[in-house]
C-alpha positions as CSV (number, residue, x, y, z in Angstrom):
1,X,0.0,0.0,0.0
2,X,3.0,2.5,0.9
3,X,5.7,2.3,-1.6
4,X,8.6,1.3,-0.5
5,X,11.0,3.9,-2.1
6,X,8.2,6.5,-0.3
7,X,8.7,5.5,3.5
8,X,11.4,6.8,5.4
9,X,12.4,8.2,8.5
10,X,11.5,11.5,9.9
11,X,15.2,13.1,9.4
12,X,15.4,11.5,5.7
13,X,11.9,12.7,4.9
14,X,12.3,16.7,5.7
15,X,15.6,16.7,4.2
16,X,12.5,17.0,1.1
17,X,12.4,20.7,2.4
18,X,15.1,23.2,0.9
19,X,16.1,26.9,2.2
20,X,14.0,29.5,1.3
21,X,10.9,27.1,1.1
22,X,7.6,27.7,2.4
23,X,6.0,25.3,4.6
24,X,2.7,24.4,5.9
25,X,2.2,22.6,9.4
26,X,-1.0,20.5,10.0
27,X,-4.0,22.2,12.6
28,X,-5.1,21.7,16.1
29,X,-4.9,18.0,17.6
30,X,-3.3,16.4,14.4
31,X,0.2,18.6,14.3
32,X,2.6,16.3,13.1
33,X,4.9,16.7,15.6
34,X,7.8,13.9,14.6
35,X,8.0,16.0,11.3
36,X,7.9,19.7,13.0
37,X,10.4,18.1,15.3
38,X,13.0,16.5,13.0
39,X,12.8,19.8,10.7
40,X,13.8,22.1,13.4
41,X,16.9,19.8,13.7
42,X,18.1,20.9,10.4
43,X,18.1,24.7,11.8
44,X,21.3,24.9,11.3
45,X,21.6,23.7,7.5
46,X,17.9,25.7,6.5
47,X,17.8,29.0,5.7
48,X,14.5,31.8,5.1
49,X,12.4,28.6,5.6
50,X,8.9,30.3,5.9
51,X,6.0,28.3,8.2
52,X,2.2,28.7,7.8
53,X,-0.3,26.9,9.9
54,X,-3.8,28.1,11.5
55,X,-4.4,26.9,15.6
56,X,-1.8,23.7,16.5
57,X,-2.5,22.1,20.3
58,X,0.7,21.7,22.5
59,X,3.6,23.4,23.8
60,X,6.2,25.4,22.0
61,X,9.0,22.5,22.8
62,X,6.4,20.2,21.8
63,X,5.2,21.8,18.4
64,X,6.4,24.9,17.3
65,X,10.1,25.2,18.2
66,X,11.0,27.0,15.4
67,X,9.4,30.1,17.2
68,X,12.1,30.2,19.8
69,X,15.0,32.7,19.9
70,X,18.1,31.8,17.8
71,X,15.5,30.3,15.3
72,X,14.5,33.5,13.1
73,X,17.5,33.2,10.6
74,X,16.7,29.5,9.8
75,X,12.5,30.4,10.2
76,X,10.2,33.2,9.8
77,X,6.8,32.1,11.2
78,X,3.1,33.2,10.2
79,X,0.2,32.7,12.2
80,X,-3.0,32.2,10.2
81,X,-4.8,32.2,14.1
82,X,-2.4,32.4,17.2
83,X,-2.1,29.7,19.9
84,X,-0.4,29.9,22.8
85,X,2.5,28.3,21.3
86,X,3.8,30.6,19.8
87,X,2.2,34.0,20.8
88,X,5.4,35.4,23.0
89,X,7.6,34.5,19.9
90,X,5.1,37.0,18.0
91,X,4.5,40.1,20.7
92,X,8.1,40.1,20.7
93,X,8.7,39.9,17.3
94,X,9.9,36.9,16.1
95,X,6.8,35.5,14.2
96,X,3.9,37.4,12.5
97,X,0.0,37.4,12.7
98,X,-2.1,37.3,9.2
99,X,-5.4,38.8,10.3
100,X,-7.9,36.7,8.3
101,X,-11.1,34.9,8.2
102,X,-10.7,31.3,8.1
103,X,-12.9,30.6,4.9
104,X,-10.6,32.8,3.1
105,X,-7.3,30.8,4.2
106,X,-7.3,27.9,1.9
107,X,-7.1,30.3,-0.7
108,X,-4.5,32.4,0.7
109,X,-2.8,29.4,1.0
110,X,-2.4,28.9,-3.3
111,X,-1.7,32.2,-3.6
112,X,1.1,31.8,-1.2
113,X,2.9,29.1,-3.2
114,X,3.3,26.3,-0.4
115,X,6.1,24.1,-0.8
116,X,5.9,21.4,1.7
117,X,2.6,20.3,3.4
118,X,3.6,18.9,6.7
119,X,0.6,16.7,8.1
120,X,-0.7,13.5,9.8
121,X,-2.8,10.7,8.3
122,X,-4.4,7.7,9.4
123,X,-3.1,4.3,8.2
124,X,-4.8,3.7,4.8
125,X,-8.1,1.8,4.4
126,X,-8.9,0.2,0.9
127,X,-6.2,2.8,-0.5
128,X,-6.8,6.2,0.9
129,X,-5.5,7.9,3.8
130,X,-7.9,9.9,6.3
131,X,-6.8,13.4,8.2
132,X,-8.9,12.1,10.5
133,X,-9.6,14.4,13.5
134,X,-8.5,18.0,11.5
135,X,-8.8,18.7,7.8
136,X,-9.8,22.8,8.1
137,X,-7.1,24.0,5.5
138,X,-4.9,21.2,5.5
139,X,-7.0,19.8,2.5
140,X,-6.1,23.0,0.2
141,X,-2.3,22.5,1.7
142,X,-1.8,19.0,0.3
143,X,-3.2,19.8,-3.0
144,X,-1.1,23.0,-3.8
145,X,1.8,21.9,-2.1
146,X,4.5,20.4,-4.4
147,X,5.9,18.1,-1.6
148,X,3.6,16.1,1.0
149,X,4.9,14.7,3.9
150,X,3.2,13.1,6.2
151,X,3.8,11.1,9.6
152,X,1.3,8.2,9.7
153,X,-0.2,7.0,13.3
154,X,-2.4,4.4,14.1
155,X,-3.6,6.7,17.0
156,X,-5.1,8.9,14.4
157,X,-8.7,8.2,13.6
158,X,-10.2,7.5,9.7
159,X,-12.7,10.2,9.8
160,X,-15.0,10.3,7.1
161,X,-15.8,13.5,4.8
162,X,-13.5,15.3,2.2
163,X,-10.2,14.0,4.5
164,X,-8.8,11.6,1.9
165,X,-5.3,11.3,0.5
166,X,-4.1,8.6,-1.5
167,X,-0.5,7.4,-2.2
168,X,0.3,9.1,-5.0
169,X,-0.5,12.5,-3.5
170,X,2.0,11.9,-1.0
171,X,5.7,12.1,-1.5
172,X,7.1,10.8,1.8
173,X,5.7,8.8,4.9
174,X,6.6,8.8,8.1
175,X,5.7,5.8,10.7
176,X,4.6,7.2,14.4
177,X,2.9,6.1,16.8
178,X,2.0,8.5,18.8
179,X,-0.9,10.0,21.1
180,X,-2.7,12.8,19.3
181,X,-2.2,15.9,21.1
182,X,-5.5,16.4,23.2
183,X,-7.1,20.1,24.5
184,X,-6.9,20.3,28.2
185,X,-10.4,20.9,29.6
186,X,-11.2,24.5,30.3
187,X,-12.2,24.6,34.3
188,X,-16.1,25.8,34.3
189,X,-16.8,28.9,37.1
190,X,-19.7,30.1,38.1
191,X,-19.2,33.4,35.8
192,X,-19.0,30.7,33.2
193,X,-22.3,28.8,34.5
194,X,-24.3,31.6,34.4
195,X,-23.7,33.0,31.1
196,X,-24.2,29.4,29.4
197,X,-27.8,29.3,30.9
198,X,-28.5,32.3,29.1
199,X,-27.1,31.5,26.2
200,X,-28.9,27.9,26.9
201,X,-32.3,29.1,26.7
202,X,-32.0,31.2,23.2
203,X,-31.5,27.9,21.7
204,X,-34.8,26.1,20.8
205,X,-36.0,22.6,20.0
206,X,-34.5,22.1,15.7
207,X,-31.7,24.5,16.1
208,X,-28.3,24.2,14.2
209,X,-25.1,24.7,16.6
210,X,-21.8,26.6,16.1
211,X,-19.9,27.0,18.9
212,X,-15.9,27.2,19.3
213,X,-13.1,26.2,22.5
214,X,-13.7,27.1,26.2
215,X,-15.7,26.9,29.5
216,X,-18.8,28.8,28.3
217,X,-19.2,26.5,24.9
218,X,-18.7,23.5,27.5
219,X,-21.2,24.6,29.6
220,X,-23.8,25.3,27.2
221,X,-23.7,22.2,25.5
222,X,-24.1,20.9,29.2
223,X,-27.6,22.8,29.6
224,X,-29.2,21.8,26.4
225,X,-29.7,17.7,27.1
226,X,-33.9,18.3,26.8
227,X,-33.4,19.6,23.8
228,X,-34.7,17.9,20.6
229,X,-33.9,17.7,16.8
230,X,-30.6,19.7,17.8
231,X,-28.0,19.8,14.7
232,X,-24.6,20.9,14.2
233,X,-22.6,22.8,11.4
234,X,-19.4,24.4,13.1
235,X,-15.8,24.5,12.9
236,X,-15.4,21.5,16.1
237,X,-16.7,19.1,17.5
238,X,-16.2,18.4,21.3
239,X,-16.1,16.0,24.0
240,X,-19.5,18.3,24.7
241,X,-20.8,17.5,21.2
242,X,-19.8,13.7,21.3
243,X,-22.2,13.5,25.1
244,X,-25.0,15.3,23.1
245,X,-25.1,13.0,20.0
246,X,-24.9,10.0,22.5
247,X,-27.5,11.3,24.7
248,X,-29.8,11.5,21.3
249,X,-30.0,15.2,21.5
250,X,-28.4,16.2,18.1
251,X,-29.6,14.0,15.6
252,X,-29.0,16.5,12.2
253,X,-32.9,15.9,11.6
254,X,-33.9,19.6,11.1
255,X,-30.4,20.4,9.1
256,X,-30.4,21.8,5.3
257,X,-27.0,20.8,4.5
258,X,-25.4,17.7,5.8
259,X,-29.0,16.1,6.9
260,X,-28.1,13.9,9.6
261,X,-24.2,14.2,10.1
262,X,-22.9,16.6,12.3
263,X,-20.7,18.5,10.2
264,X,-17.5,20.3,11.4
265,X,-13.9,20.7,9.8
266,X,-11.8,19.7,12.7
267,X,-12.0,17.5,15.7
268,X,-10.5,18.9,19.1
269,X,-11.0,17.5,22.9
270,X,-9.7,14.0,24.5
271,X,-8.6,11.1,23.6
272,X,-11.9,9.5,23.9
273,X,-13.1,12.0,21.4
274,X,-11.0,11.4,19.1
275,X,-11.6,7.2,19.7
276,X,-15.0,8.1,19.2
277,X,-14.8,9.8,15.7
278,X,-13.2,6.2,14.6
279,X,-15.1,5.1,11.7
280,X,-18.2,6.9,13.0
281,X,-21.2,7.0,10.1
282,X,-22.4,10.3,11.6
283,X,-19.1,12.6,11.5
284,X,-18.6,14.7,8.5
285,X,-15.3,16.7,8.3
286,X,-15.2,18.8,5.6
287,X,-12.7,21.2,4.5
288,X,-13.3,25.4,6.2
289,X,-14.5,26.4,2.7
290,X,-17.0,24.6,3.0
291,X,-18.2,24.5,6.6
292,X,-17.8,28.4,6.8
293,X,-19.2,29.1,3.5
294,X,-21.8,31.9,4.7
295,X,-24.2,30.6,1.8
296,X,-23.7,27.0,3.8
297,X,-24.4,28.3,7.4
298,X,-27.7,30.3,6.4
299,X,-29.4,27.5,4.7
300,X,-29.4,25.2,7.7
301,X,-32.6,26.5,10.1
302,X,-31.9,28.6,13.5
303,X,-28.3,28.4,13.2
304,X,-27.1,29.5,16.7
305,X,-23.5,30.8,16.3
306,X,-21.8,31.0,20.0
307,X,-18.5,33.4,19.8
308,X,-16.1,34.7,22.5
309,X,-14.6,38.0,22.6
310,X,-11.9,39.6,24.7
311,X,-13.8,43.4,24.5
312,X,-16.9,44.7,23.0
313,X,-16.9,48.7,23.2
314,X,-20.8,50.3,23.6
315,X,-21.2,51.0,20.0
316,X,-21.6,47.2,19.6
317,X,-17.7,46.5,17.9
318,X,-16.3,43.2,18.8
319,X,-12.8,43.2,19.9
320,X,-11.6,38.8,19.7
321,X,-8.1,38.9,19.1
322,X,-6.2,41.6,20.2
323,X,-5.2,42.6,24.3
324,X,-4.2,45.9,25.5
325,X,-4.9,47.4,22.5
326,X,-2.4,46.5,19.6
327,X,-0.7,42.7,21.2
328,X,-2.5,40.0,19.1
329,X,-3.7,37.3,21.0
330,X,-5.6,35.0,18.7
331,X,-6.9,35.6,15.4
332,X,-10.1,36.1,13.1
333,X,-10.7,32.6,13.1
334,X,-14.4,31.5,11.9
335,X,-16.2,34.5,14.3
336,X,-17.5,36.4,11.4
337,X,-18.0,33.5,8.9
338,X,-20.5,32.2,11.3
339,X,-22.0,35.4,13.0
340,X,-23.0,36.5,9.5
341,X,-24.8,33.1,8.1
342,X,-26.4,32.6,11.5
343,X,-28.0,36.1,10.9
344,X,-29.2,35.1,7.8
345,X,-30.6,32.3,9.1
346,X,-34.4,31.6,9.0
347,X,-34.7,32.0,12.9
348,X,-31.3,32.8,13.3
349,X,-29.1,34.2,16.5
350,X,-25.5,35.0,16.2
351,X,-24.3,35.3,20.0
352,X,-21.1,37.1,21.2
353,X,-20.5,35.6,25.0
354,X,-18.5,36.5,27.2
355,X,-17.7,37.1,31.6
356,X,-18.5,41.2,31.9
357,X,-15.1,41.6,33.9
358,X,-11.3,40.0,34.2
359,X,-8.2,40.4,36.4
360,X,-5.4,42.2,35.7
361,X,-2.9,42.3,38.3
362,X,-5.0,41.7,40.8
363,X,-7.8,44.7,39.9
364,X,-10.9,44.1,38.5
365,X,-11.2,45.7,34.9
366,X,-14.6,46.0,32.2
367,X,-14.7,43.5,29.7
368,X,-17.5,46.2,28.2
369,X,-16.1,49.6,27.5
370,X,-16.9,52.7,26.3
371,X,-14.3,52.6,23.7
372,X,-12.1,50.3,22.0
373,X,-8.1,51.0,23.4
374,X,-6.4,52.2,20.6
375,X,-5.0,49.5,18.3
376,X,-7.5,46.9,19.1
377,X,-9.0,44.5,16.3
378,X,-12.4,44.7,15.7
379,X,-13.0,41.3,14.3
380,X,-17.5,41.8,14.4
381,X,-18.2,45.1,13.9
382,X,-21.0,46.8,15.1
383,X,-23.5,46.4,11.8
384,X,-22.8,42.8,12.2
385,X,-23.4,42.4,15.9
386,X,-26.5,41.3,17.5
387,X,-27.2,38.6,21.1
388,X,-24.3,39.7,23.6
389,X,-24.5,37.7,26.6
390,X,-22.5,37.8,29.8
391,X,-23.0,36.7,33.6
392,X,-25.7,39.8,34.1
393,X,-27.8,39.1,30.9
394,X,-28.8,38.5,27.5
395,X,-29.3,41.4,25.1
396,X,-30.3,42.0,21.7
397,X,-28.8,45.0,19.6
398,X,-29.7,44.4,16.2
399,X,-31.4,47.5,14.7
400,X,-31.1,49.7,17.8
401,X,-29.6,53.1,17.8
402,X,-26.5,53.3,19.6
403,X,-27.9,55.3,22.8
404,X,-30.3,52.2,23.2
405,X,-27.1,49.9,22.6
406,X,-25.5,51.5,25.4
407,X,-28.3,51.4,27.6
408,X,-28.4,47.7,27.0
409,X,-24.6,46.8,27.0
410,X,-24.5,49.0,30.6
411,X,-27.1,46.7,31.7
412,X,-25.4,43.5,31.4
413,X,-22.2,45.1,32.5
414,X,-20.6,44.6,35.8
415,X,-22.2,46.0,38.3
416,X,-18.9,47.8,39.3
417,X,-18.7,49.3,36.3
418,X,-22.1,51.2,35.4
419,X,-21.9,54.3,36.8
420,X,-18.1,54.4,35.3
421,X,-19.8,53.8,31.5
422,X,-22.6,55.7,31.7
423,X,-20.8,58.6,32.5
424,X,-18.8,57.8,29.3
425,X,-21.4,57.5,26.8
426,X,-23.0,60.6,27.9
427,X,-19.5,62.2,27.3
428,X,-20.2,60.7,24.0
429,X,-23.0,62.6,23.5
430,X,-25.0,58.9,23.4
431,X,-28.5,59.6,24.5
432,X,-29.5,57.6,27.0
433,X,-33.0,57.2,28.5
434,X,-32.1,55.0,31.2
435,X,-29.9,55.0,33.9
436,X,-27.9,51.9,35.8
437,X,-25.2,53.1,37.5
438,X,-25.8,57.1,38.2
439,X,-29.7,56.4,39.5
């Protein structure tokens, strides 16, 4: 099934990659690390070496040590959505942010010219190879690329959907066995509890779920068991999606597209998860074009897209991926791919969630402001924005003026906080026919 003058080892198959190429890394749980690993070894002999990849799961020892310092001659990193991993390496200069929307990367991804594609596969079933639990843009990747390499692991699932490779795509293989890297669960506060119960009851019977990584997205899932006829067209699937189908919950009845197969483009959780998605006749991975196609989203009935966001100012504008004004923290991901077909949607809610306050150092700050600090990314802006939820509420601004956005975004605001934005949005000459914090 593999030819024999294809399978090496990991050093023999990235000696494939030559200075100055560029080279894309496989997403989330299914980073090939072996690969990522044996490449950095050659630092030393590689020069202008250029990496692309969206999210990858781990440590920056365990998958991105290209990003550390002494690297940057040998490898210029670019983050198509930041991850821990390597987010120092890029606030201090040594790797670079894209800002872009995930259903536009596969085709940045052939305009870039990628040399290598750097992935992981399943072992081959009746002569194809599966990306099992993440095929996002790593489809695009191994089509464009002039060189695949891939690391195959029994540990990797055979997912079904548009995940197949064969052997003639593929120009080297590597044999590891390996666990997949899995995403440590997010510990659920009471903050967290509370805003998943309202986001929990503007999801009805027949609805078609989005939701992305965290505590609240968790939670929610949690509160929605009675729920019937539930369906799901997202980016992931989670441990909190796997319960749901089990419990009967989601059965893709209502759904448009993908009629009873929970549809997603990459797979991230535990290792039971990813056991689970083994063969499973209900799983549909399908590459980010696809899945965040607006025209695919709105055709599939109350689509109920669940975002974070790190800021949202009283206008209504969504700040997701930038701190502290100008230090990128994550990336455009799939937010507005998903706000906007859930808003088109017959019966539709696009939701931004998230707690009203933090920490920082110790002090309580507003997670809702009056402005934006200067430099921040507005990733939904304010004609797109519409359910914002936090620990205090649920509102609704679409189609309100923005003195009656204020009003509503002061109301679900920490209580700490009121009197402090008020103030501020009658500075800002917002009209305001309500007051929460000044009496």
């Amino acid at each position: 099934m593999i030819p024999a003058s294809k399978r090496m080892s990991g050093e023999q198959a990235v000696r494939l990659i030559r200075s100055g190429d560029k080279v894309f890394v496989g997403s989330g749980g299914a980073v090939p690390q072996a690969l990522v690993q044996a490449m950095t070894e050659r630092a030393v002999e590689l020069r202008d070496v250029e990496v692309y990849h969206i999210l990858t799961l781990g440590t920056t020892a365990e998958t991105a040590p290209y990003v550390q310092p002494g690297m940057e001659k040998s490898f210029t990193h670019y983050a198509l959505f930041t991850g821990p991993n390597v987010r120092r390496a890029q606030n201090e200069g040594r790797a670079y942010a894209i800002p872009i929307h995930l259903s536009n990367v596969p085709d940045a991804l052939e305009s870039y010219g990628i040399d290598v594609a750097l992935l992981q596969v399943s072992p081959p079933r009746k002569g194809y190879f599966s990306m099992g639990v993440c095929v996002d843009t790593q489809l695009r990747a191994a089509k464009v690329a002039k060189t695949v390499i891939v690391q195959v692991n029994p540990q990797m699932p055979f997912v079904f959907g548009e995940t197949l490779l064969t052997a003639d795509e593929i120009n080297a293989f590597v044999d590891v066995d390996r666990p997949l890297i899995a995403l440590p669960k997010v510990k659920e506060t009471e903050v967290s509890t509370r805003i998943a119960k309202f986001v929990a009851d503007l999801i009805e019977d027949g609805s078609t779920l989005q939701m992305g990584i965290g505590a609240i997205p968790d939670a929610v899932l949690r509160f929605v068991k009675d729920r019937k006829h539930l369906g799901i067209h997202s980016e992931m699937i989670s441990d909190g999606v796997m319960e749901l189908m089990e419990a009967g919950a989601i059965d893709n009845s209502r759904k448009k597209i993908g009629k009873g197969r929970t549809v997603a483009t990459f797979i991230m959780g535990s290792q039971n998860l990813y056991k689970w998605a083994h063969l499973h006749p209900c799983v549909q991975l399908m590459p980010c074009e696809f899945t965040n196609h607006v025209f695919n989203i709105a055709q599939n009935p109350k689509v109920v897209a669940i975002n974070g966001a790190l800021q949202i100012d009283l206008k209504g504008q969504v700040c997701s991926d930038s701190i502290r004004g100008g230090a990128y923290y994550s990336g455009l991901g799939g937010q507005l791919d998903f706000i906007r077909g859930a808003a088109l949607s017959p019966g539709g809610k696009p939701i931004i969630a998230l707690p009203s306050s933090t920490r920082v150092d110790k002090r309580r700050v507003s997670k809702i402001v009056a402005r934006l600090p200067e430099g921040a990314g507005v990733v939904t802006g304010q004609g797109d924005v519409q359910w914002v939820v936090t620990e205090y509420g649920a509102v609704n601004l679409a189609g309100l003026p923005f003195g009656k956005r204020a009003e509503k975004l002061i109301e679900i605001a920490h209580p700490e906080f009121r009197g402090g934005l008020e103030e501020e949005a009658l500075r800002d000459g917002f009209k305001l026919e309500r007051r929460y914090g000044m009496g």
